[in-house]
C-alpha positions in Angstrom: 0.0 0.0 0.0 1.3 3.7 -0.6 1.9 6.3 1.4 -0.7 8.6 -0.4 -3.6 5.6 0.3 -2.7 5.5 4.1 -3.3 9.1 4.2 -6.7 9.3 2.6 -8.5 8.1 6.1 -6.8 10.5 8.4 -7.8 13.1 6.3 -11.3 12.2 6.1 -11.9 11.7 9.7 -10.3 15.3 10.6 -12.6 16.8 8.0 -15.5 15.0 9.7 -14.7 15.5 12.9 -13.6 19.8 12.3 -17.4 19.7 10.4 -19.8 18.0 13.1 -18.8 20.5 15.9 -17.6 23.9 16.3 -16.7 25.4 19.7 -16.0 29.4 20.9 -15.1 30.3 23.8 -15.8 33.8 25.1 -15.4 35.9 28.5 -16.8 38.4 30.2 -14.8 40.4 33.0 -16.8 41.7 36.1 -15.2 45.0 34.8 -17.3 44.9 31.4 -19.8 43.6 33.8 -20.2 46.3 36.3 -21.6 48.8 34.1 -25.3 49.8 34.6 -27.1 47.3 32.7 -30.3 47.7 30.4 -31.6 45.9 27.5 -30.1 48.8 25.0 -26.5 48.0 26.3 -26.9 44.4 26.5 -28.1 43.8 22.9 -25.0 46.4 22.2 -22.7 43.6 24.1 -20.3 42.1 21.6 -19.8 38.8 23.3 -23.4 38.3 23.9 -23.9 39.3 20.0 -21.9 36.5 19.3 -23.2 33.8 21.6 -27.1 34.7 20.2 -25.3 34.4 16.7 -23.7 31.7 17.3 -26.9 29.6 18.5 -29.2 31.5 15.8 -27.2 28.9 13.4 -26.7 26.3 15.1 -30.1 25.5 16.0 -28.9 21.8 18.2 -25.7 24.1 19.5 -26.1 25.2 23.3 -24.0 27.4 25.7 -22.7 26.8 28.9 -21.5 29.5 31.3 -18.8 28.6 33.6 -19.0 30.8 36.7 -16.9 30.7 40.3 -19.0 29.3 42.7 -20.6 30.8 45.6 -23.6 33.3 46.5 -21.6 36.0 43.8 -21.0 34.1 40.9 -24.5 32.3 40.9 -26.4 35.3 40.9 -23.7 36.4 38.0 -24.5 33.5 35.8 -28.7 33.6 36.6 -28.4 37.3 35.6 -26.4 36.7 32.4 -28.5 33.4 31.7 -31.5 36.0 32.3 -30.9 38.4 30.0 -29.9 35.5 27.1 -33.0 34.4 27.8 -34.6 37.8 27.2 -32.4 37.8 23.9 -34.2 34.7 22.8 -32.4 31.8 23.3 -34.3 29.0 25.6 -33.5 28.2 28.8 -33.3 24.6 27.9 -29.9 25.5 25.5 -28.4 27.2 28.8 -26.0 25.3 30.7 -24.5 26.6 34.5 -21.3 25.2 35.7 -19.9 26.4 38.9 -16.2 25.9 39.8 -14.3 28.4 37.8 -11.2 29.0 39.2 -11.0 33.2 38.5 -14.0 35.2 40.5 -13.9 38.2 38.1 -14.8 36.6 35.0 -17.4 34.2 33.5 -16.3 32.3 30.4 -19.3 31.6 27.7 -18.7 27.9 25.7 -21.0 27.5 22.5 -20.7 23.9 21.3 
């Protein structure tokens, strides 16, 4: 068998596998976070554009928010998972995770 045969499989499973699923990860400081929120300067939000994007074409993709645990970062991630809720995406393609390590951040996975 040749060289260029072998080859023919690995390339077909990394172009499957880079086609079934597509991943972004994106953050958003407490900083960025601590202004005054409303629905004009959420929908103005450039991460949050993204995330409703991203799930707008990916109608089986979810999102997860990772968030620190504790009283502070769960009433973070209901907030945010509040307001992508009022954005339009269901509650049902919301995950929480608790546990992040950093406190002044919450990191946004769409899968």
């Amino acid at each position: 068998m040749s060289t260029g045969w072998r080859i023919w499989p690995i390339l077909t499973v990394c172009m499957c596998s880079a086609s079934v699923g597509y991943a972004e990860t994106l953050e958003i400081t407490s900083t960025e976070w601590a202004r005054p929120r409303s629905g004009n300067q959420i929908i103005s939000f450039t991460v949050l554009q993204g995330v409703v994007e991203h799930l707008e074409q990916r109608p089986k993709s979810a999102v997860t928010i990772h968030y620190a645990g504790g009283d502070e970062g769960l009433l973070w991630a209901e907030e945010l998972r509040g307001w992508l809720v009022a954005l339009g995406v269901t509650g049902d393609r919301i995950i929480l995770v608790p546990g992040l390590a950093e406190h002044d951040r919450i990191v946004l996975e769409t899968f």
